[in-house]
VMD Tcl script that builds the backbone (N, CA, C; Angstrom):
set m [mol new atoms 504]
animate dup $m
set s [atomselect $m all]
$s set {name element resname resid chain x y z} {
  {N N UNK 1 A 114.402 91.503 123.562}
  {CA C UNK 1 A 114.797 91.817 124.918}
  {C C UNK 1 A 113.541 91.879 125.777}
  {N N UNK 2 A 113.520 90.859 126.407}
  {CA C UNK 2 A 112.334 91.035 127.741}
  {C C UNK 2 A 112.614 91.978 129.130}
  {N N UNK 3 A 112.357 92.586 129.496}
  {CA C UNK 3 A 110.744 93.301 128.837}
  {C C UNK 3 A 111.181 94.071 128.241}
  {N N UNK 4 A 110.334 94.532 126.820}
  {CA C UNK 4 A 110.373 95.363 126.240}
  {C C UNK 4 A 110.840 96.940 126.605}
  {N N UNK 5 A 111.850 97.598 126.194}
  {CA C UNK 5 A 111.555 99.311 126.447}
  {C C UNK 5 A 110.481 99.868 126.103}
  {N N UNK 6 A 109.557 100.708 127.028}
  {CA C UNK 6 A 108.270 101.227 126.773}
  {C C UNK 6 A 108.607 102.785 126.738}
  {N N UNK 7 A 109.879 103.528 127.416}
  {CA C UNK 7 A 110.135 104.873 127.027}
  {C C UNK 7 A 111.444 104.698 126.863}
  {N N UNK 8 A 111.888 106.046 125.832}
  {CA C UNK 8 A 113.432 106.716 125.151}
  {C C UNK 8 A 113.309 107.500 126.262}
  {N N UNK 9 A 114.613 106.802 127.004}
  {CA C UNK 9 A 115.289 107.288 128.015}
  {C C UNK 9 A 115.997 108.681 128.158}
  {N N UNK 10 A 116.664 109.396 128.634}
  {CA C UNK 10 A 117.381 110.589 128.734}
  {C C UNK 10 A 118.871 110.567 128.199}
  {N N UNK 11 A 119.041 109.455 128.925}
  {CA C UNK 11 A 120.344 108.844 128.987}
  {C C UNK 11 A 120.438 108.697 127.628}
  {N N UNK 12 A 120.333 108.478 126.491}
  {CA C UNK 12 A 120.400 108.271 125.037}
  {C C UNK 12 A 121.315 109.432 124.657}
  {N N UNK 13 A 121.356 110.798 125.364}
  {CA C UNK 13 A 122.314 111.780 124.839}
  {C C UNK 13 A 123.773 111.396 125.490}
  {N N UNK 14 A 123.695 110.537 126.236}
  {CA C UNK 14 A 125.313 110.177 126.307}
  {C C UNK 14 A 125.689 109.327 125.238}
  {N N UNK 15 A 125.447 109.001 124.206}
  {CA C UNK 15 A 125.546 108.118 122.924}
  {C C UNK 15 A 126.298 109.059 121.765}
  {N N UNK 16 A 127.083 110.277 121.990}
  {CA C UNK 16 A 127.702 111.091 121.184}
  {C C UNK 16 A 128.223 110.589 119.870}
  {N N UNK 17 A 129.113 109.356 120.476}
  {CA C UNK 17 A 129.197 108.687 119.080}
  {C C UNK 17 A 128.817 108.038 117.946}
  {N N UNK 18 A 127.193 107.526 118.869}
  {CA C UNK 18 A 126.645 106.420 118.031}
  {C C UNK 18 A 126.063 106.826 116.636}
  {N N UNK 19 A 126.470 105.968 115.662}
  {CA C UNK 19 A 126.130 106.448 114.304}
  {C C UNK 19 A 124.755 105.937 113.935}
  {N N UNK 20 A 124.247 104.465 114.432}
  {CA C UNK 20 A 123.300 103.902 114.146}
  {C C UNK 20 A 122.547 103.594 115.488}
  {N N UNK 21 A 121.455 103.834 115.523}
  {CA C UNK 21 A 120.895 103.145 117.107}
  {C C UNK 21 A 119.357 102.420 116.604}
  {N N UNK 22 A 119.340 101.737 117.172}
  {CA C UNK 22 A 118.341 100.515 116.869}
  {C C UNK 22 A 117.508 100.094 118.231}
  {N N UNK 23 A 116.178 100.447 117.859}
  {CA C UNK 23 A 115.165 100.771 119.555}
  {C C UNK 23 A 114.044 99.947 118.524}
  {N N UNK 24 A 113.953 99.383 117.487}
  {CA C UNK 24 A 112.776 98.306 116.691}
  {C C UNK 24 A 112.412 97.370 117.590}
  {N N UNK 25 A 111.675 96.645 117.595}
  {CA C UNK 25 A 110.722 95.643 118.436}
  {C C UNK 25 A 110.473 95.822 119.869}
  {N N UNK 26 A 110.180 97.129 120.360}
  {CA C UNK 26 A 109.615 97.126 122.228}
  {C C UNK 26 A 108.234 97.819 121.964}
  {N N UNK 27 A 108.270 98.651 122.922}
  {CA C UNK 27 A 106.889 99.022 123.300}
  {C C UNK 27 A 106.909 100.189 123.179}
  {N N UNK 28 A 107.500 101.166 122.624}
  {CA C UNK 28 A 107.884 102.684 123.103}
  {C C UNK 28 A 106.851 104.050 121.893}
  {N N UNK 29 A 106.182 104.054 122.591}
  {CA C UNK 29 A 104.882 105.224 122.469}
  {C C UNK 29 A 105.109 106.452 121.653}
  {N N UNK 30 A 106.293 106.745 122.650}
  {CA C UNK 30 A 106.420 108.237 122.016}
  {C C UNK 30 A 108.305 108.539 122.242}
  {N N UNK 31 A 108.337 109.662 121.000}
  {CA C UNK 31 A 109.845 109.713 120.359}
  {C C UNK 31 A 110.271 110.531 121.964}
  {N N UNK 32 A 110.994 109.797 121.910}
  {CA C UNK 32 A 112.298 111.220 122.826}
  {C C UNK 32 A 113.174 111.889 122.132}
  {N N UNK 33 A 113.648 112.893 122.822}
  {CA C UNK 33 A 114.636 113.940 122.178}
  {C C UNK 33 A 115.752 113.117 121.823}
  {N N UNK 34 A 116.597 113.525 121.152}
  {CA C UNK 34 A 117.413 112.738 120.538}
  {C C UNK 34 A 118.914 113.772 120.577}
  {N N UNK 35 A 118.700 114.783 120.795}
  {CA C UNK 35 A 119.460 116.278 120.822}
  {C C UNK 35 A 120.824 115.251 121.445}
  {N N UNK 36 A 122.234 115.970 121.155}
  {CA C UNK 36 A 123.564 115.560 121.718}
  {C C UNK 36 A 123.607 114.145 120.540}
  {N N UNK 37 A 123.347 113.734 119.695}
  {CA C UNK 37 A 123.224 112.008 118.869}
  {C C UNK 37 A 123.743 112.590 117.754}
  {N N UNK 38 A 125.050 113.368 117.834}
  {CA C UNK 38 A 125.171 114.010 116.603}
  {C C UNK 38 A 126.096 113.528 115.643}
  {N N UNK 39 A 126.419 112.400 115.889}
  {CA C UNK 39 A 126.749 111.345 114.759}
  {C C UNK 39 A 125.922 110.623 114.018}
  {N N UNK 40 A 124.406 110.371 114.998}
  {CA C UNK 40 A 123.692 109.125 114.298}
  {C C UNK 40 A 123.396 109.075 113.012}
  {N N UNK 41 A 123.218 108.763 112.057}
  {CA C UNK 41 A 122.745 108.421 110.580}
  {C C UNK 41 A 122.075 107.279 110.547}
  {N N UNK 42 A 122.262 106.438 111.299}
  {CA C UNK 42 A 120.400 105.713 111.126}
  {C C UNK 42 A 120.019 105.409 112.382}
  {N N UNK 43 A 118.884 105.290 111.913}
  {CA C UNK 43 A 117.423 105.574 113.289}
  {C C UNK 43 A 116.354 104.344 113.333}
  {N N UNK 44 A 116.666 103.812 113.586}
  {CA C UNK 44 A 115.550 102.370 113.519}
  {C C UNK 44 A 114.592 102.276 114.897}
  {N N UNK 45 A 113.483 102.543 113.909}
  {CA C UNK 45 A 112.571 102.709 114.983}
  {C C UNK 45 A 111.138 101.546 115.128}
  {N N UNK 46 A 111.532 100.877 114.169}
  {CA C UNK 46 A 109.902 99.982 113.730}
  {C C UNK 46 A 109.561 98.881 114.313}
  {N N UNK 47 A 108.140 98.819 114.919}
  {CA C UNK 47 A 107.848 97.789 115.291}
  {C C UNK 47 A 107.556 98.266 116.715}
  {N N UNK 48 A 107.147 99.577 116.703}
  {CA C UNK 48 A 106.878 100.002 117.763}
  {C C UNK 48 A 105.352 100.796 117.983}
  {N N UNK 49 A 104.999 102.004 118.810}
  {CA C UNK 49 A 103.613 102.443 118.897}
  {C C UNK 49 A 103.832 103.470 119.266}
  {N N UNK 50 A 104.942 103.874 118.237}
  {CA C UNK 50 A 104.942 105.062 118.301}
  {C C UNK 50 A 103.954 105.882 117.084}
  {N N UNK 51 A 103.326 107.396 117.585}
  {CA C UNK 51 A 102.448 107.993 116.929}
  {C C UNK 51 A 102.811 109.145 116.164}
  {N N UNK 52 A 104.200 109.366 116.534}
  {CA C UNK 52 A 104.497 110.880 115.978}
  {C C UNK 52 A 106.141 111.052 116.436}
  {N N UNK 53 A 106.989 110.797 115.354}
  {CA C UNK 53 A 108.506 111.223 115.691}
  {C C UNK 53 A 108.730 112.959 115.820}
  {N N UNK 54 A 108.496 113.250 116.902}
  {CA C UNK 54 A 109.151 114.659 117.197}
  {C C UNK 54 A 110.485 114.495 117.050}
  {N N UNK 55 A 111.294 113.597 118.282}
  {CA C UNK 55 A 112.265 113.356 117.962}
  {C C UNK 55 A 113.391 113.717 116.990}
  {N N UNK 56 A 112.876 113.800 115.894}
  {CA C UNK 56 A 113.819 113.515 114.212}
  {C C UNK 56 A 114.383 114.906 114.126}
  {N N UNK 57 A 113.645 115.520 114.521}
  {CA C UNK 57 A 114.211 116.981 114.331}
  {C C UNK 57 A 115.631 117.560 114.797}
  {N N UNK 58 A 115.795 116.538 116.107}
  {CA C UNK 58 A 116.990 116.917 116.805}
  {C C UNK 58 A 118.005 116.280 115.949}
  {N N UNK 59 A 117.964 115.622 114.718}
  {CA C UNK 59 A 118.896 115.074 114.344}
  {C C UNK 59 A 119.099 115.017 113.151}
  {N N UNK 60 A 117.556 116.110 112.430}
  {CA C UNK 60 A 117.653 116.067 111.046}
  {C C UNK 60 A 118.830 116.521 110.117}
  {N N UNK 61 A 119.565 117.263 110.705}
  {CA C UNK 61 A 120.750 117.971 110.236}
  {C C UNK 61 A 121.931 116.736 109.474}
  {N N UNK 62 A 121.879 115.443 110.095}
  {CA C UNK 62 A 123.134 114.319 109.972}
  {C C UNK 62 A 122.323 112.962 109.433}
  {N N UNK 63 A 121.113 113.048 109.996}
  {CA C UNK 63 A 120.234 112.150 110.329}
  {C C UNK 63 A 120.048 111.125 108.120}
  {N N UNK 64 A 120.825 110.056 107.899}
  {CA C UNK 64 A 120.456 109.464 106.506}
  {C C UNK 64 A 119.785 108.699 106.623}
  {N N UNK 65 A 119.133 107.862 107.085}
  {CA C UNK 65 A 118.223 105.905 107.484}
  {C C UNK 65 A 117.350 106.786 108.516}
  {N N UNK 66 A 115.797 106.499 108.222}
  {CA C UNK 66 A 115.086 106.623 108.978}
  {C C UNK 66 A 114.366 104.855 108.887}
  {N N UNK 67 A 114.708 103.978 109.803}
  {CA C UNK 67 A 113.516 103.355 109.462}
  {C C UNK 67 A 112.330 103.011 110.522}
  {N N UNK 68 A 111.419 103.110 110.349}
  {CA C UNK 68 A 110.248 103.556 110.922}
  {C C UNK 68 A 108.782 102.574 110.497}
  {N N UNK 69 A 108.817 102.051 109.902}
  {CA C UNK 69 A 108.122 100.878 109.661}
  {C C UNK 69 A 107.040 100.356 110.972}
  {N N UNK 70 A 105.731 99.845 111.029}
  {CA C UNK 70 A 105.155 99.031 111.545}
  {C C UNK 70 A 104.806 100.135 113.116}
  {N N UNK 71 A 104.362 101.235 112.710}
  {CA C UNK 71 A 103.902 101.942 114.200}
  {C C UNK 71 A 102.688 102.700 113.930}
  {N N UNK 72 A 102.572 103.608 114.385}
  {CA C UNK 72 A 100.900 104.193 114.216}
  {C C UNK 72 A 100.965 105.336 113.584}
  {N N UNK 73 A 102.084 105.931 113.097}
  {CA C UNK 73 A 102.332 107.232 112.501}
  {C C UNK 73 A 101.556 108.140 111.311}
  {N N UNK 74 A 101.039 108.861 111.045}
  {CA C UNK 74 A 99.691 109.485 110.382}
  {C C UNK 74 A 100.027 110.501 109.446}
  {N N UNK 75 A 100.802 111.603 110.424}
  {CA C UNK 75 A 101.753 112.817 109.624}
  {C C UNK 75 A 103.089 112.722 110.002}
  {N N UNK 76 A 103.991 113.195 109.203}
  {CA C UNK 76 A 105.569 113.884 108.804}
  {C C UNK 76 A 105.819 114.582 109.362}
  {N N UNK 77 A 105.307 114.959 111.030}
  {CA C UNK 77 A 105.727 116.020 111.840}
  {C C UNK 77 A 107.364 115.950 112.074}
  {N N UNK 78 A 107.519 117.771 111.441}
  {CA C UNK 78 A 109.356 117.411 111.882}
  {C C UNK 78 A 109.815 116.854 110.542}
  {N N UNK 79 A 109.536 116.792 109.975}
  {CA C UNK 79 A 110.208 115.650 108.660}
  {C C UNK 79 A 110.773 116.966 107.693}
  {N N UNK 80 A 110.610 117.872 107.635}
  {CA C UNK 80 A 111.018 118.884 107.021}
  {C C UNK 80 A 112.492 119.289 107.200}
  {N N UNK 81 A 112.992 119.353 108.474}
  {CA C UNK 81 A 114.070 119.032 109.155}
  {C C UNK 81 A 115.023 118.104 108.583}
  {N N UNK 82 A 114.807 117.121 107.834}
  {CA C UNK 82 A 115.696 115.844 107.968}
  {C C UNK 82 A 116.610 116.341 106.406}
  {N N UNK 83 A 116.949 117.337 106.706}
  {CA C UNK 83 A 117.784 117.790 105.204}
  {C C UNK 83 A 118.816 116.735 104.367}
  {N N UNK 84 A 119.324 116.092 105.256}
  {CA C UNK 84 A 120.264 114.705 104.779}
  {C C UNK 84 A 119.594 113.074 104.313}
  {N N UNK 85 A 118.041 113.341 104.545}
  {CA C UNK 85 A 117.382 111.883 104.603}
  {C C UNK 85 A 117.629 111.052 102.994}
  {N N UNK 86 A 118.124 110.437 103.226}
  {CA C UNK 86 A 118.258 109.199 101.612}
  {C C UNK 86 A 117.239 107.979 101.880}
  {N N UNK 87 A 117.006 107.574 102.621}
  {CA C UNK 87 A 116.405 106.290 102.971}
  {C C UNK 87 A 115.241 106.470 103.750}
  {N N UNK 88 A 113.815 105.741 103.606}
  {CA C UNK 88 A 113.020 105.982 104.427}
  {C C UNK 88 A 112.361 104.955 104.360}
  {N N UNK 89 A 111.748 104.233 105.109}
  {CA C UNK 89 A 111.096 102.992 105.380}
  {C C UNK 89 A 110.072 103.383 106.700}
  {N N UNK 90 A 108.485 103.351 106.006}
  {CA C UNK 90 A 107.807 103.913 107.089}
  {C C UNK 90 A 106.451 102.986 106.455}
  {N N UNK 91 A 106.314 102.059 105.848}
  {CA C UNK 91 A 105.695 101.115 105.795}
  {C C UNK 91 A 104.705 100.567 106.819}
  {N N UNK 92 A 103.636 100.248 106.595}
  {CA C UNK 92 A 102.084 99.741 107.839}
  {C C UNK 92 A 102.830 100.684 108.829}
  {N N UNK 93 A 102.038 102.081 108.456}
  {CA C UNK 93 A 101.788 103.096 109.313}
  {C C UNK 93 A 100.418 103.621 109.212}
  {N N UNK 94 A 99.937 104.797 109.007}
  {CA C UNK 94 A 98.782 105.361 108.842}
  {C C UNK 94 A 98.713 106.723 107.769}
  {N N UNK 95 A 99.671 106.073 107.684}
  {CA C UNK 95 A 99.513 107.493 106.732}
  {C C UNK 95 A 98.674 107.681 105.453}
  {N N UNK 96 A 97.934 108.733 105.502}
  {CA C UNK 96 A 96.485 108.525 104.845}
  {C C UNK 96 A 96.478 109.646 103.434}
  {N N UNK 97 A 97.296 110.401 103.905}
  {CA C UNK 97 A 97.227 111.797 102.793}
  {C C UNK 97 A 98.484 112.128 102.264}
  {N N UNK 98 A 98.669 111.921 100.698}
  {CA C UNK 98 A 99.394 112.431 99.652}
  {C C UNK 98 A 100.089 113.150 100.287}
  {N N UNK 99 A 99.363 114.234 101.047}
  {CA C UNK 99 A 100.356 116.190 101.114}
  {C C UNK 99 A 101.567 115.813 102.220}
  {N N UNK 100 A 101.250 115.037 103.211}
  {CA C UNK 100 A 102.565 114.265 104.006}
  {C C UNK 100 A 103.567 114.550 103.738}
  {N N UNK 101 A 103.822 113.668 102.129}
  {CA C UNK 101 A 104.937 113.532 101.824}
  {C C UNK 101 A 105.795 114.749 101.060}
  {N N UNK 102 A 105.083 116.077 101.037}
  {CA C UNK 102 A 105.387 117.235 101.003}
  {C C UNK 102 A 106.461 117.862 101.943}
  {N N UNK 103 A 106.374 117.408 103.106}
  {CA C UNK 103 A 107.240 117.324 104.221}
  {C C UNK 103 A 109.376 117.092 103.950}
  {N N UNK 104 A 108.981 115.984 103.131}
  {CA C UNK 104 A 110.204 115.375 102.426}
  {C C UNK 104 A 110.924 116.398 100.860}
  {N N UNK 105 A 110.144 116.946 100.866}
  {CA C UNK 105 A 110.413 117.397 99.194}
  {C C UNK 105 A 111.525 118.102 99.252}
  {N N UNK 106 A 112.388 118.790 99.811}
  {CA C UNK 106 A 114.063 119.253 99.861}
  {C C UNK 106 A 115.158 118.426 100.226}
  {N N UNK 107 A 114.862 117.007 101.410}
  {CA C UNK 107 A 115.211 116.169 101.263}
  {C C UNK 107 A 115.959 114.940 100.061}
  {N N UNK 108 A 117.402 114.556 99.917}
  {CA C UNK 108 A 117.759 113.971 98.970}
  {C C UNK 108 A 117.155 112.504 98.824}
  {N N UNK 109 A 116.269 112.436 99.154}
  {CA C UNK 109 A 115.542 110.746 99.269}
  {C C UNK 109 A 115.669 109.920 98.154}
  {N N UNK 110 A 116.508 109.052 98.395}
  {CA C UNK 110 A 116.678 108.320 97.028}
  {C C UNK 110 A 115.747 107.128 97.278}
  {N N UNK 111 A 115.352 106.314 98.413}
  {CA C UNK 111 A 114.468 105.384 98.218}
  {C C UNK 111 A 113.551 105.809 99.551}
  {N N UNK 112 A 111.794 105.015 99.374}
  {CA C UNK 112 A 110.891 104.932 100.058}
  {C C UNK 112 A 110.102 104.009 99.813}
  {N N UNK 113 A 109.705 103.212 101.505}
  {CA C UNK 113 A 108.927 101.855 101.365}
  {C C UNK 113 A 107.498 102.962 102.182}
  {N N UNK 114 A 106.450 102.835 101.460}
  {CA C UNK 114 A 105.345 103.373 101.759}
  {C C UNK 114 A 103.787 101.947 102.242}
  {N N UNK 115 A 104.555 100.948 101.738}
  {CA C UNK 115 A 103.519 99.882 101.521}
  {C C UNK 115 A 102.905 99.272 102.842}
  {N N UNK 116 A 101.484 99.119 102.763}
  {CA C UNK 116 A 100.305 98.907 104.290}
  {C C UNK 116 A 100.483 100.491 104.721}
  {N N UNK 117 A 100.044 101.767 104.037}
  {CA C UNK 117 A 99.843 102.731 104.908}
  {C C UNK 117 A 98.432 102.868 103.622}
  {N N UNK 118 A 97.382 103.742 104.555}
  {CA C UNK 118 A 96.203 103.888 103.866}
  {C C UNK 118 A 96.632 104.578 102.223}
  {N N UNK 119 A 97.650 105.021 102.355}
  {CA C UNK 119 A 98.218 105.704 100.772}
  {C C UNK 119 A 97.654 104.556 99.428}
  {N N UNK 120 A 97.905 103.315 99.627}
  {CA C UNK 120 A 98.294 102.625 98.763}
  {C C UNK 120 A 97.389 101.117 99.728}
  {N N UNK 121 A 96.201 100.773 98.975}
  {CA C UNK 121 A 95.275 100.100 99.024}
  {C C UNK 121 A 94.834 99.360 97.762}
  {N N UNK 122 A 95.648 99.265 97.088}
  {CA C UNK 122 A 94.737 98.491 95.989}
  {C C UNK 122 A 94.530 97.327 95.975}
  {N N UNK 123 A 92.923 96.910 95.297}
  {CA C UNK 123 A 92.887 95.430 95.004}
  {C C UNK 123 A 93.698 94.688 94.212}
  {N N UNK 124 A 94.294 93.297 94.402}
  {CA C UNK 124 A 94.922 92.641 93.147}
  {C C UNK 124 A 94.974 93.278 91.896}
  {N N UNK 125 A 93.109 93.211 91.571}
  {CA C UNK 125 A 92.824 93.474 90.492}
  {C C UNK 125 A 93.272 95.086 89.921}
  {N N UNK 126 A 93.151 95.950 91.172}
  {CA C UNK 126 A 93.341 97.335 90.757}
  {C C UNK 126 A 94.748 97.451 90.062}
  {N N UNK 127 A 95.401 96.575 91.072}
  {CA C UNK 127 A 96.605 96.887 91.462}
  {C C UNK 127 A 97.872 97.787 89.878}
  {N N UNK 128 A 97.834 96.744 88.567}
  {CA C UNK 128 A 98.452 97.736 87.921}
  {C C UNK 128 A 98.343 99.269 87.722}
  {N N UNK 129 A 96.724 99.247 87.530}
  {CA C UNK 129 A 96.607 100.533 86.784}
  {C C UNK 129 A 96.675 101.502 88.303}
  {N N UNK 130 A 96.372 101.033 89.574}
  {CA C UNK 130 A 96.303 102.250 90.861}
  {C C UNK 130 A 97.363 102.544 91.095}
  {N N UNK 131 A 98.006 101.273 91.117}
  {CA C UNK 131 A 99.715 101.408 91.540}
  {C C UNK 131 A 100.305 101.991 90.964}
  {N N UNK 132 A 100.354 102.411 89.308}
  {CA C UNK 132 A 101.193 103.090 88.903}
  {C C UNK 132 A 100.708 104.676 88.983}
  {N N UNK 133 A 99.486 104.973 89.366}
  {CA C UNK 133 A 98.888 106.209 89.899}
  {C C UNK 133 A 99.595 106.576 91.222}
  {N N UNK 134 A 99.748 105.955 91.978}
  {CA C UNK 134 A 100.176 105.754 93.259}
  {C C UNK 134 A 101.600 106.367 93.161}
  {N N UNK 135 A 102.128 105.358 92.073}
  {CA C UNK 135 A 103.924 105.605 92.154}
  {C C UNK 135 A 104.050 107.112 91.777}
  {N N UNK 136 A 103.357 107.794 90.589}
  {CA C UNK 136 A 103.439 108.628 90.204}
  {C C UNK 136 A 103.008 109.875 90.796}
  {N N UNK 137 A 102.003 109.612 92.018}
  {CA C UNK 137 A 101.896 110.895 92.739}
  {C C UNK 137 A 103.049 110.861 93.688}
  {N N UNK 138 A 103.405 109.607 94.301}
  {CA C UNK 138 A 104.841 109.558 95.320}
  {C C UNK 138 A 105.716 110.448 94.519}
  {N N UNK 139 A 106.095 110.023 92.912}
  {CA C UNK 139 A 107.240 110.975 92.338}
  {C C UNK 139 A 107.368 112.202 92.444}
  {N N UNK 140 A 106.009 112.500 91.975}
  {CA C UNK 140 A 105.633 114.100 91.565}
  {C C UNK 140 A 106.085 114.651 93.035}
  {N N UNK 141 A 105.590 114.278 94.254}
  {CA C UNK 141 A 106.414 114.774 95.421}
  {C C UNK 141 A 107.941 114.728 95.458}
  {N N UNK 142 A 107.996 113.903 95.428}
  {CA C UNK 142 A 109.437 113.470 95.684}
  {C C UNK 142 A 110.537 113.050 94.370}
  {N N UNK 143 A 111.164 114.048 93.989}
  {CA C UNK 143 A 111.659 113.747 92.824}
  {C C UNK 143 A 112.827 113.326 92.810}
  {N N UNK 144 A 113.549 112.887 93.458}
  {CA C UNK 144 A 114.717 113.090 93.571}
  {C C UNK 144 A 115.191 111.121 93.889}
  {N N UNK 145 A 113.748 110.305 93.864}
  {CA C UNK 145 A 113.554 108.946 94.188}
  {C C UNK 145 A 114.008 108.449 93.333}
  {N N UNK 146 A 114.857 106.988 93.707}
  {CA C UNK 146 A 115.068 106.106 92.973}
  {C C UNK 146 A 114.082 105.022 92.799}
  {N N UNK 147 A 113.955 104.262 93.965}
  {CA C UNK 147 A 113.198 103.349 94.150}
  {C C UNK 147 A 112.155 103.740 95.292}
  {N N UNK 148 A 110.716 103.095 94.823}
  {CA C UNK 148 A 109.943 103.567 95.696}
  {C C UNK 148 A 109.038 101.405 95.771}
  {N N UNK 149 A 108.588 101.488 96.872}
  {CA C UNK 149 A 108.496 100.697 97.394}
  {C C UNK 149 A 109.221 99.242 96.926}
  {N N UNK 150 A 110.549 99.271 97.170}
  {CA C UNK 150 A 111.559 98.191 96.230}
  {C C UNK 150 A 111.731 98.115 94.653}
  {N N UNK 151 A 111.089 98.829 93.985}
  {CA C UNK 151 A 111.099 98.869 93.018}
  {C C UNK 151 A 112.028 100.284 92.259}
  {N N UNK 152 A 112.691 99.945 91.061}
  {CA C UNK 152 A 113.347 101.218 91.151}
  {C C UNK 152 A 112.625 102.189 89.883}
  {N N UNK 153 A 112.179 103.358 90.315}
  {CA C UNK 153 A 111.290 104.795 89.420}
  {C C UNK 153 A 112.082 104.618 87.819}
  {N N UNK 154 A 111.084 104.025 86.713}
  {CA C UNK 154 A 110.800 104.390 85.700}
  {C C UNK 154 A 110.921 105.613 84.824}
  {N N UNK 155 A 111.815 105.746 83.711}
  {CA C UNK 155 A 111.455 106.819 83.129}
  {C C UNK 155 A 109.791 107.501 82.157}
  {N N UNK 156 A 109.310 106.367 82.476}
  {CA C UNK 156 A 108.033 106.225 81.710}
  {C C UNK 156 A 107.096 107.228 83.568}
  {N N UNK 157 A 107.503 106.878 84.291}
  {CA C UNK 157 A 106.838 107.249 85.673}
  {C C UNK 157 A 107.670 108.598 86.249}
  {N N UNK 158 A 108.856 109.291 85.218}
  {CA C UNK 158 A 109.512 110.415 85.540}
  {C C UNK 158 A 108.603 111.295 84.681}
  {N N UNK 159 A 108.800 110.491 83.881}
  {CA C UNK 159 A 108.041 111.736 82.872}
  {C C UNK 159 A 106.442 111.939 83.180}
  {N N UNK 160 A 105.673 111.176 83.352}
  {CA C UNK 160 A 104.161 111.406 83.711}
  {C C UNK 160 A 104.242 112.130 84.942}
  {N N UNK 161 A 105.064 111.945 85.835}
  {CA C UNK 161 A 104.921 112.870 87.107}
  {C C UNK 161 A 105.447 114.080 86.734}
  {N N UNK 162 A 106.080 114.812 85.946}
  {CA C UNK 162 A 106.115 115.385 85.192}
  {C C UNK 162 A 105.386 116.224 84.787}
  {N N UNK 163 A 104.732 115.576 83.727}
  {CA C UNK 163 A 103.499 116.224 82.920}
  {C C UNK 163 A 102.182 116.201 83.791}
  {N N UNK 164 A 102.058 115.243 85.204}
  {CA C UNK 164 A 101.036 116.120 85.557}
  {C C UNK 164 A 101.136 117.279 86.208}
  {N N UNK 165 A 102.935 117.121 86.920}
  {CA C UNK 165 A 103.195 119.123 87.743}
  {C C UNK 165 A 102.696 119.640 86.637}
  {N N UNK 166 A 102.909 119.602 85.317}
  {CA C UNK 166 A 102.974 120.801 84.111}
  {C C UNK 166 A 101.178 121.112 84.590}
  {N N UNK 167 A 100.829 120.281 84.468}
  {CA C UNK 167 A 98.739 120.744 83.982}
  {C C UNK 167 A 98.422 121.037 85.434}
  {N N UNK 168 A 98.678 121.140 86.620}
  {CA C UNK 168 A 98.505 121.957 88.030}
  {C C UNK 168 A 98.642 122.906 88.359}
}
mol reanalyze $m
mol bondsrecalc $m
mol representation Tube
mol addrep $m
């Protein structure tokens, strides 16, 4: 849509019914309230510049599909909130630190695409042995995952996340 939306309008709380709303590919900076959206269950937000979903909070209560993919996002502000979240797709963001995803841990999250955020950098070469370091600290947070970046969680990667909560 030319031109792009560059702000979440007000007007979005007359949307009572909408279950899914889809704001991916514009220009839009920063989350707006979302309060009165008390049907929505998915949230598509990616491909935008945005830095920080405040937003989510107003909707964490119903709120299942976050996807969020391809924006500038760093921390999980508010993400604590999203008590219903199953799905999360927040992929080439910024997110740089493990404890983030602490945010999520009461959350029923059955899948997460984490991939292009500083989390998860490995070389080719690294790639088996980091990646499965990688997967296994995602678990140890988040236990409750099926699949984490398309792939679906290992019992060989249940149990090591596991045994490292035990030695912490």
């Amino acid at each position: 849509m030319y031109p792009p939306i560059c702000k979440m309008d007000s007007a979005l709380v007359t949307l009572k019914a909408c279950e899914k709303l889809s704001l991916s590919t514009n220009n839009i900076e920063k989350m707006g309230s979302l309060t009165g959206l008390e049907n929505l269950k998915i949230l598509s937000v990616g491909k935008n510049l945005i830095k920080k979903l405040d937003g989510v909070a107003d909707v964490g209560e119903h709120l299942e599909e976050l996807w969020c993919s391809y924006n500038l996002i760093e921390k999980l502000t508010n993400f604590e909130k999203l008590t219903k979240l199953r799905v999360l797709y927040m992929s080439n963001n910024k997110v740089a630190d493990f404890k983030q995803l602490e945010a999520l841990k009461d959350a029923p999250l059955e899948e997460i695409l984490l991939t292009g955020n500083p989390l998860k950098q490995p070389s080719e070469a690294e790639a088996d042995e980091i990646g499965s370091e990688y997967r296994v600290a995602v678990l140890k947070q988040l236990k409750s995952l099926v699949k984490i970046d398309g792939i679906n969680v290992t019992g060989a990667e249940r149990e090591a996340a596991a045994a490292e909560e035990e030695e912490s």
